[in-house]
C-alpha positions as CSV (number, residue, x, y, z in Angstrom):
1,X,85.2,53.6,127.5
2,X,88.2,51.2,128.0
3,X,88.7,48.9,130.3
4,X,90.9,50.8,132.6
5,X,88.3,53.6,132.9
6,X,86.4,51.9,134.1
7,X,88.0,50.6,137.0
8,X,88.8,47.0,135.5
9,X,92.0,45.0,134.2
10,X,92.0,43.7,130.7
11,X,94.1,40.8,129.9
12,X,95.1,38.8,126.4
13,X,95.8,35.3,126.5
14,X,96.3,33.0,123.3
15,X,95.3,29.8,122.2
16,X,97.7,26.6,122.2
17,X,98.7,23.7,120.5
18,X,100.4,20.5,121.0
19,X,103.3,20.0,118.8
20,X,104.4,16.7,120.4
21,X,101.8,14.6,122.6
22,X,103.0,11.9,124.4
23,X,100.7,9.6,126.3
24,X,102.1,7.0,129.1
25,X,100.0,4.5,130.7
26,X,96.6,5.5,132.9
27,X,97.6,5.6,136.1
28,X,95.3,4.3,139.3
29,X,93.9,7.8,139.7
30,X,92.5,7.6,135.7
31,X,95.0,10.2,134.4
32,X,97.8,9.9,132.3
33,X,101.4,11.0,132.4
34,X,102.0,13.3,129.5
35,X,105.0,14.6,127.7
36,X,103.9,17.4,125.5
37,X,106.0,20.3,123.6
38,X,103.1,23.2,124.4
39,X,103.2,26.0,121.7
40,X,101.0,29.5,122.1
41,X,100.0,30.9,118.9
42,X,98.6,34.6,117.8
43,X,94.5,33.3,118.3
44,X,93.4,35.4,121.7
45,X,90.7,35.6,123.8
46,X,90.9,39.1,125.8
47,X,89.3,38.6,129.2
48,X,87.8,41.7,131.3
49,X,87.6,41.8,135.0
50,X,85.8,44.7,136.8
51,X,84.6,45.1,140.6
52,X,81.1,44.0,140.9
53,X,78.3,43.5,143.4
54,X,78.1,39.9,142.8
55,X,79.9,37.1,140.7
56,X,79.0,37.5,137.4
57,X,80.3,36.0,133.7
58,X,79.3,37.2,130.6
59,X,80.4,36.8,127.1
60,X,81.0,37.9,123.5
61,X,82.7,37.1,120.3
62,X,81.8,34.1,117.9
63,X,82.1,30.9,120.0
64,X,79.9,32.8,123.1
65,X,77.3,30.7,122.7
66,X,78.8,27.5,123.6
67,X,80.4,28.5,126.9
68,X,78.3,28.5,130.4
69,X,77.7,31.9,131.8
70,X,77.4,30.2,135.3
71,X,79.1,29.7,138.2
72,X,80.6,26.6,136.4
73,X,82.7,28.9,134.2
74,X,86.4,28.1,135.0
75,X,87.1,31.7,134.5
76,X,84.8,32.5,137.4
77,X,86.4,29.4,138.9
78,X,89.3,31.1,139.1
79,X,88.6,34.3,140.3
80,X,86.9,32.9,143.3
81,X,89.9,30.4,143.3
82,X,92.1,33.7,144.1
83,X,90.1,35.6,146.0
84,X,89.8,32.8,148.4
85,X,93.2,31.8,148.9
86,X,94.0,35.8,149.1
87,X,91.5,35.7,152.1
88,X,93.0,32.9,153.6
89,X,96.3,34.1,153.8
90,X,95.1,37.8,154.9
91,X,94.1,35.5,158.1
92,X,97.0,33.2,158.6
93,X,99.1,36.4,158.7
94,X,97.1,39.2,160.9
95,X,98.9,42.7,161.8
96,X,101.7,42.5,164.5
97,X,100.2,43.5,168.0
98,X,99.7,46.9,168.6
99,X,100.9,48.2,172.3
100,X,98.6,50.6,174.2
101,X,99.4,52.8,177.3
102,X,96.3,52.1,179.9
103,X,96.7,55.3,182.3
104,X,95.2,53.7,185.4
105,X,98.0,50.6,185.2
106,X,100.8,51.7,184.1
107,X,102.9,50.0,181.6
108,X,102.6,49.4,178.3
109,X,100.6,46.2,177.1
110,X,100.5,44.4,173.9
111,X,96.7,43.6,172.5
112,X,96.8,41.6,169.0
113,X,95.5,43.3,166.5
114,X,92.3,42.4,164.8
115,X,92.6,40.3,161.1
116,X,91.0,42.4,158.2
117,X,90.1,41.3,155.3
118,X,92.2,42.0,152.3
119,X,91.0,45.8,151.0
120,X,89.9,45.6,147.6
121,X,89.1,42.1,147.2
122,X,85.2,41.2,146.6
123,X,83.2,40.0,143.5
124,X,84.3,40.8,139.9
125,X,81.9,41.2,136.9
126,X,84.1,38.9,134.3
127,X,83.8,39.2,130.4
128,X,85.5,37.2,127.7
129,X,85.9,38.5,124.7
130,X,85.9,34.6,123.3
131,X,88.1,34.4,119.7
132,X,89.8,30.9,120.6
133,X,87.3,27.5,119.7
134,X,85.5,25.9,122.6
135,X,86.2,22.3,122.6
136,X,88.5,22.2,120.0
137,X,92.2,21.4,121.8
138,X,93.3,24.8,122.0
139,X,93.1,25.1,125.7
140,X,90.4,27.8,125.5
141,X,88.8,27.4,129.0
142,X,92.2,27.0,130.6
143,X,93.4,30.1,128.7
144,X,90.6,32.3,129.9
145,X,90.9,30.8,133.8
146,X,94.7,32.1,133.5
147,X,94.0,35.8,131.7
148,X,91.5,35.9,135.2
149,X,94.0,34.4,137.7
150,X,96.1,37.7,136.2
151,X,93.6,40.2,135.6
152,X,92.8,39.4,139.2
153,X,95.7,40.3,140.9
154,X,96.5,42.8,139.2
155,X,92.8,44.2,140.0
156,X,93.4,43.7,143.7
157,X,96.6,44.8,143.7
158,X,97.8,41.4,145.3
159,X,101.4,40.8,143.3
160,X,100.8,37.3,144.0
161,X,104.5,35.1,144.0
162,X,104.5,33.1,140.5
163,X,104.3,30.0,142.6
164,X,101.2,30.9,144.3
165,X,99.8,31.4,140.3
166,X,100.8,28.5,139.4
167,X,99.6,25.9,142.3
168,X,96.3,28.1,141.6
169,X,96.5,27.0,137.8
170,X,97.7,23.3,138.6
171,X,94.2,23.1,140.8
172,X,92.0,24.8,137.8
173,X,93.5,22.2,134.9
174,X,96.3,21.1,133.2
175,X,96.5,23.6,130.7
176,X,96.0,26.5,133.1
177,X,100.3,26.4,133.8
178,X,101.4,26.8,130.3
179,X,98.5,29.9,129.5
180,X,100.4,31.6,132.2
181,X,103.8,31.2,130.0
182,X,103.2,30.9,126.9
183,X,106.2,30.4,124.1
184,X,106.7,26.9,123.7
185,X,107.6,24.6,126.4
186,X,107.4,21.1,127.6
187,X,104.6,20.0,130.1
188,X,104.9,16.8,132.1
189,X,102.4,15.4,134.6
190,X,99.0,15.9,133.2
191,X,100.2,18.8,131.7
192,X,100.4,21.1,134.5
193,X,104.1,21.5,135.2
194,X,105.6,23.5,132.7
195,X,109.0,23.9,131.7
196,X,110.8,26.4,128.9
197,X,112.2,24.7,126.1
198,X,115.1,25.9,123.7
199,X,113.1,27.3,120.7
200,X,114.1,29.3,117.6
201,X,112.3,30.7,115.2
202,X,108.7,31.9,114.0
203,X,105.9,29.5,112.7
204,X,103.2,29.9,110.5
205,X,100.1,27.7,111.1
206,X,96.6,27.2,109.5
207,X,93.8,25.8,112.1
208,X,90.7,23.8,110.4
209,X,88.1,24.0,113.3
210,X,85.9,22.2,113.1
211,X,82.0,22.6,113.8
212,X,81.3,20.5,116.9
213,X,83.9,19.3,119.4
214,X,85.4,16.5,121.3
215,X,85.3,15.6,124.8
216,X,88.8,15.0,126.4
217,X,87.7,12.2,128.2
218,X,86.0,10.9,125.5
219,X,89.3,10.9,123.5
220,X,91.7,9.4,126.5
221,X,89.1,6.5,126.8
222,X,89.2,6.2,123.0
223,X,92.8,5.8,123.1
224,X,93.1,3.5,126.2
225,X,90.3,1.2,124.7
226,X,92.4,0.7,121.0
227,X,95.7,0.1,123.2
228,X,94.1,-2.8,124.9
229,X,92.3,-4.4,121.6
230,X,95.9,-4.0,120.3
231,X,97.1,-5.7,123.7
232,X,99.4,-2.5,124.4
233,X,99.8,-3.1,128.0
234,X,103.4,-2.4,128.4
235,X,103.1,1.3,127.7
236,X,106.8,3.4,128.3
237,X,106.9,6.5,130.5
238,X,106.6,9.3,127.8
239,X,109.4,11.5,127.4
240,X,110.2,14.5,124.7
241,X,111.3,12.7,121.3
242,X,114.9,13.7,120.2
243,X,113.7,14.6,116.7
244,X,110.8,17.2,118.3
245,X,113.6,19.0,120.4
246,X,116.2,19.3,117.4
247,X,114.0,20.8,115.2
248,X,113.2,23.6,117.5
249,X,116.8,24.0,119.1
250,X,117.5,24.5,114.8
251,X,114.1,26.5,113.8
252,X,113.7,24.6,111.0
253,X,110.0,24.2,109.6
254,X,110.7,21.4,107.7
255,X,112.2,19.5,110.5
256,X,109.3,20.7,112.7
257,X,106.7,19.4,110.4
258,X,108.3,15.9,109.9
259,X,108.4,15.8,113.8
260,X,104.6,16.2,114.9
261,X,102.8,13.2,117.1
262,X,100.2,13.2,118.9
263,X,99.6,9.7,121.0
264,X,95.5,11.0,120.7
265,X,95.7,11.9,117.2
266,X,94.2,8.2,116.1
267,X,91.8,8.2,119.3
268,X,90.4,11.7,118.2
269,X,89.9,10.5,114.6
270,X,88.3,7.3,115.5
271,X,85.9,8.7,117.1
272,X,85.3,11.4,114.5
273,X,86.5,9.7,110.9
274,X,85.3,13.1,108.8
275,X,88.8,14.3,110.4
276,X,90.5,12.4,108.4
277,X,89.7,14.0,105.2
278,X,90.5,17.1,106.0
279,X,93.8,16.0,107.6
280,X,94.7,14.4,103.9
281,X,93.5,17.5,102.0
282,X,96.0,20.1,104.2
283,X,98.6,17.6,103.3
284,X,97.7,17.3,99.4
285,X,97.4,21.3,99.5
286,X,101.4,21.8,100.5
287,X,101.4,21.7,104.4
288,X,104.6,20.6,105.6
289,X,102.9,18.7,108.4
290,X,99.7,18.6,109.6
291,X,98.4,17.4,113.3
292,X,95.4,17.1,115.5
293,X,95.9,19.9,118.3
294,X,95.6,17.9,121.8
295,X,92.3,15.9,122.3
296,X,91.1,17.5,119.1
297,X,88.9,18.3,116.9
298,X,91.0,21.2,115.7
299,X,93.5,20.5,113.0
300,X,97.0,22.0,113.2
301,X,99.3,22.2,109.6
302,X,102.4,23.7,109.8
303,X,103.3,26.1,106.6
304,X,106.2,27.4,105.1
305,X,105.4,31.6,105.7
306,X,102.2,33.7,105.5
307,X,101.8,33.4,101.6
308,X,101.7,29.6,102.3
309,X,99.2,30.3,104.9
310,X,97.0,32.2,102.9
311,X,96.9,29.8,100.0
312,X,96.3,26.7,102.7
313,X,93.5,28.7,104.3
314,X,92.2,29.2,100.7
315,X,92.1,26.0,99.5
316,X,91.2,24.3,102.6
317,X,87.8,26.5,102.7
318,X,87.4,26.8,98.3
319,X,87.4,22.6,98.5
320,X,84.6,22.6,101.5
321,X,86.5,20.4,103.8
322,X,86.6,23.1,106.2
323,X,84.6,25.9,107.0
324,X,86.2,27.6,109.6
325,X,89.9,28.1,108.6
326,X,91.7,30.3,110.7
327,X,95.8,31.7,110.4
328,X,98.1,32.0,113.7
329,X,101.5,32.4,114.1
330,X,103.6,31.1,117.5
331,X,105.3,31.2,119.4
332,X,103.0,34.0,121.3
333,X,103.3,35.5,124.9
334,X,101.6,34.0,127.7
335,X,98.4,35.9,129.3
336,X,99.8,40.0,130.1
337,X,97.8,42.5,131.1
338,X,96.6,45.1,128.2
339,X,95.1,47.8,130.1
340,X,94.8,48.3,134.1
341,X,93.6,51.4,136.2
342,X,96.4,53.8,136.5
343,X,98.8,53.0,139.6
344,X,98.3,49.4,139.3
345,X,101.1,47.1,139.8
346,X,101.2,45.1,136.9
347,X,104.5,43.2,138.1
348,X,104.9,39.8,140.3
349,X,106.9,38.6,143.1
């Protein structure tokens, strides 16, 4: 029985990778500034949202095991996050008054109408369908707390303003913004504010994921801590490299490959060295670049078409650097709804 049978909303949202990471100086709150070129590729997780009694997660798929099925999920996160800010505005804007004829007085009076809460809205039963690493700087969590902000509203029939979505995704993470749009694009800020970028073209990637993965945190403090050995102290407001947007504004593979940086790229192998070999051994097999996808561990190399994918994916597993080789191709659509019971607006404001 499908999704949309039974009541619920299914929505497919893909995986990310950083094809340019830029990293300013830690500001007093403890975050950075960021200029990144976001990129989606073709690795999904499809994320089902169905009326429930109570608040519920559950999961399925390969990486299930290492993702909370509690109320610490930030898919569940998010559906609360929406449901809540639904209710909210439901109050701030109650029915105009209605006016009632009272026989006995006379004239018409007004009396305000009482605030209901918004029909529909109430706890969802919320299964991922988990395909995209956990931990692995692909953006997995944020990806599946954007399929729910969508599957969501398009459950309660809200047709929630794009602006609304996005303050909601900006409060979940920084990578919650760009799983909404998907394509490639530049984030700024942390990350959360998301802009298109002029792309061409179609690229073919091979992913080495590998087994256990790296804290963000862990990898910003990394990097901060060899900046100040180094006595980097006079670090410049990041801002998208020249090279990075020529090389998509001409589609060119080559030029793409030779342009990938990540400012965490050194930080994420310095705490994990094994990284490093297989990052030399995509290189040696005929990647035209290779790269460590955001905070890591996940290794991005860039290839020349499918048939070079194929034979990367081969070698890289037939050498036993990596295990868990995987194929993608981007840019890819942001999260979209697959399925939806029939009459529901799938469109937003």
């Amino acid at each position: 029985m499908t999704a949309a049978a039974r009541g619920g909303v299914t929505v497919r949202v893909p995986a990310k990778i950083n094809l340019e990471l830029i990293v300013g100086p830690r500001r007093a709150d403890g975050y950075h500034d960021l200029s990144t070129v976001f990129h989606a590729v073709g690795l999904y997780d499809d994320i089902t949202v169905t009326p429930a009694s109570q608040w519920a997660v559950t999961l399925s798929g390969p990486y299930r095991h290492l993702v909370p099925e509690t109320g610490d999920n930030l898919a569940l996160k998010a559906a609360r996050l929406l449901a809540q800010r639904a209710a909210a505005e439901a109050a701030a804007d109650p029915e105009p008054a209605e006016e009632v004829e009272e026989p006995s007085r006379g004239p018409l009076r007004q009396v305000p109408s009482k605030p209901e809460e918004p029909q529909g809205i109430g706890p969802v039963h919320v299964h991922i369908a988990k395909e995209i690493p956990v931990a692995a700087g692909m953006a997995g969590g944020s990806a599946d707390a954007a399929a729910t902000l969508v599957a969501c509203d398009a459950l309660w029939q809200l047709n929630t303003d794009r602006e609304v979505l996005d303050e909601l995704a900006a409060e979940l993470g920084s990578d919650v913004n760009f799983a909404l749009t998907g394509g490639t694009a530049i984030g700024s800020g942390r990350g959360e504010r998301v802009a298109p970028v002029l792309s061409r073209g179609r690229y073919h990637w091979v992913l080495a994921v590998a087994k256990e993965g790296l804290s963000t945190p862990a990898v910003f403090a990394e990097c901060d801590r060899l900046r100040d050995d180094r006595g980097e102290h006079d670090i410049p407001d990041p801002q998208p490299s020249p090279d990075m947007m020529a090389a998509l504004r001409g589609g060119d593979s080559h030029a793409l490959g030779a342009a990938l940086r990540n400012d965490l790229q050194e930080a994420a192998l310095s705490l994990r060295p094994d990284l490093q070999e297989v990052l030399d051994a995509g290189l040696e097999y005929g990647a035209l670049g290779g790269i460590v996808s955001g905070s890591g561990p996940t290794l991005a190399f860039l290839v020349d078409g499918p048939e070079g994918a194929l034979d990367l994916a081969v070698a890289l597993t037939a050498s036993g650097v990596a295990s868990d080789v995987k194929r993608a191709v981007g840019p890819a659509h942001g999260a979209h709804v697959l399925n939806a019971p029939a009459g529901t607006p799938l469109g937003r404001k």
